[in-house]
N, C-alpha and C positions, 0 to 999 in steps of 0.2 A: 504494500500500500504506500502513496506517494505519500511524501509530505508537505504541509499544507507553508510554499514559501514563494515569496512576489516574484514572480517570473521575471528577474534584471541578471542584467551581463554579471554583476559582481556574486552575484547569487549563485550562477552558474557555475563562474570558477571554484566559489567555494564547497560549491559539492563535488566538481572534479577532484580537487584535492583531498575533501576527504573520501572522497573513493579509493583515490588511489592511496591514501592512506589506509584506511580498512582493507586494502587488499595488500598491502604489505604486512601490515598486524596477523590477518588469516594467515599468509605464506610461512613467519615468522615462529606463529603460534602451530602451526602443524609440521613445523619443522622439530619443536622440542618437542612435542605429542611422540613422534617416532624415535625421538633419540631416547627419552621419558621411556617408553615401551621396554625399547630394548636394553636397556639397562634395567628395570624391572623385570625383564624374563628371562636376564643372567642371575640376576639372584634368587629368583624363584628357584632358580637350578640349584644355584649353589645349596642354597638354604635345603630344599631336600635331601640334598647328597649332607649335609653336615647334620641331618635329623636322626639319619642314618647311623652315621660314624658318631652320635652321640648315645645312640642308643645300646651301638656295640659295648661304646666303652662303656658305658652304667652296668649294662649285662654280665661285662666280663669281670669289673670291678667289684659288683657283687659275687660272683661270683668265687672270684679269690679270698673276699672275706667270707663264706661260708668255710671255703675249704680251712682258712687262716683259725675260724673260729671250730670245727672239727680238730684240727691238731690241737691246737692249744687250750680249750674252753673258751667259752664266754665269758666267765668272769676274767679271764687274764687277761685276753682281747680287751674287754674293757677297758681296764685299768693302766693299758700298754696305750691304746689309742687315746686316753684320758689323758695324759705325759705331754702327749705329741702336740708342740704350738709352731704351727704354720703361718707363718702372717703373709697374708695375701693382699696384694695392689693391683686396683682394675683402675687404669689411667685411660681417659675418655678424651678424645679427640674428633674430629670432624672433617669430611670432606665436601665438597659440591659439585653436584652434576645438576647441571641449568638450573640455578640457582636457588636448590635445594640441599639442605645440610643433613647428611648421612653421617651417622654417627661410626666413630673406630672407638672398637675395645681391644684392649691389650692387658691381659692377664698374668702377673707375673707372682713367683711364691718365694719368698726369703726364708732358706731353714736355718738352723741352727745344728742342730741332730749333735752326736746322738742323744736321741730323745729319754732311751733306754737301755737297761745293761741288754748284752747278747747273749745272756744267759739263760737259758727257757725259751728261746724266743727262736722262733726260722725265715727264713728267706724269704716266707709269704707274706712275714708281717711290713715286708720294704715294696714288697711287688704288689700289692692291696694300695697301700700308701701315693706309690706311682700310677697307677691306677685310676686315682680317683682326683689325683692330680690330672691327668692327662683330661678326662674326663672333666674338669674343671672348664679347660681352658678351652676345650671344644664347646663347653657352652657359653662362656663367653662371645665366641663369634658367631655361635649361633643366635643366640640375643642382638649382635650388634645387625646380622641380617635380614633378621625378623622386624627390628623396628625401622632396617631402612627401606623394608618392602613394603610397609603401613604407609609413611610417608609418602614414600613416589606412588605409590597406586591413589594418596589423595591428591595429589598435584598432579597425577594424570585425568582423574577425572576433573578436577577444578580447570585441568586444560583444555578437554573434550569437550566442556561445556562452554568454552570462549569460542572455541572454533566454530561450536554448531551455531552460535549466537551471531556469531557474524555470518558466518556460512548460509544461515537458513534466515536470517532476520534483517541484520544491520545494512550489509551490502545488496541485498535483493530491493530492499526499502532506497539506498542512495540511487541505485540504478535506474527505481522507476522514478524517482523524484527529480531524479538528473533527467531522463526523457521525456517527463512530461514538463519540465520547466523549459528544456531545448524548443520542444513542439507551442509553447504557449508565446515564447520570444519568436519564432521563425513567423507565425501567425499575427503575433502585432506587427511585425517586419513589413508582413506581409499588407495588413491592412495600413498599414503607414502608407508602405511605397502606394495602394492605388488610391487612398486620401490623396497625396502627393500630384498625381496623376490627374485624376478629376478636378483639382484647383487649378494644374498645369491648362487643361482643356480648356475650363471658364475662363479662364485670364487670356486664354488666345481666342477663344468666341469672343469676349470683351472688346480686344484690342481689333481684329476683325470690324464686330459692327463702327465702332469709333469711329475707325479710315473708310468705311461707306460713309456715316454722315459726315464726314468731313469733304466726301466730294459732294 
């Protein structure tokens, strides 16, 4: 639907420009839509393969502490992994893709050790320990690709929705406002020039009869 504006030359220009404005916004805007996409559907990837590999390792970390807690009991286990102070640092940084901030985690663990005598104690209770360490730090990046897939999936819709706004609204609306303000000027033009015309006529029938009565 057009818009309702005084069919003049300065009018005109100014919906030329902003067409052509609006149609460099759309070009602009569906250019990040596809880069948006695809960097969205590399982590999509990612993030399942690391859903995967965190699963493993919980699996397998439990795992070792059952067998850890078979040798030794569970009250020793206890009291062994009670000892154990890991201090752990998740240091949070950030990157941008089209000018969205995705977050970096980087998980790192400071031991001290040994925690405990190696006395009673076997080889499982360090390979549990590792374990769950690893498994640590796989969910860290698993975290950090989960929330950078929330994010870009709402700045791809919040961009889907520019695109179709101009795509289906904004520019369809300049175009016919631009044509029908073209067609309303070419029509005064028009009825100017034969105003123009028919004054031209009278003024030479005037001049005409004049130089009869003057003979």
């Amino acid at each position: 639907m057009a818009r309702n504006v005084a069919p003049t030359r300065s009018n005109l220009l100014k919906l030329k420009d902003e067409l052509q404005f609006a149609s460099l916004g759309h070009e602009l805007l569906d250019q990040k839509r596809s880069i948006l996409m695809v960097e969205l559907l590399t982590l999509i990837d990612q993030a399942v393969e690391y859903q995967n590999r965190v699963d493993e390792a919980l699996s397998a970390a439990s795992s070792l502490m059952q067998n850890t807690v078979m040798e030794m009991g569970r009250l020793r286990v206890a009291n062994l992994f009670g000892a154990v102070t890991i201090t752990s640092s998740i240091e949070l940084t950030d990157r941008k893709v089209m000018g969205v901030h995705l977050p970096r985690v980087d998980t790192t663990f400071v031991e001290g050790g040994p925690y405990f005598s190696p006395e009673g104690t076997t080889l499982a209770v360090e390979d549990t320990l590792a374990a769950y360490r690893d498994a640590l730090k796989l969910m860290g990046r698993l975290a950090e690709l989960k929330v950078s897939i929330m994010r870009l999936a709402r700045e791809v819709k919040k961009t889907i929705r520019k695109v179709n706004a101009l795509e289906k609204i904004v520019i369809p609306e300049l175009q016919d406002t631009l044509s029908y303000t073209r067609s309303r000027i070419e029509e005064a033009e028009r009825e100017s020039f034969m105003l123009m015309k028919q004054v031209k006529d009278r003024m030479e029938i005037q001049r005409e009869r004049a130089a009869k009565e003057r003979r």
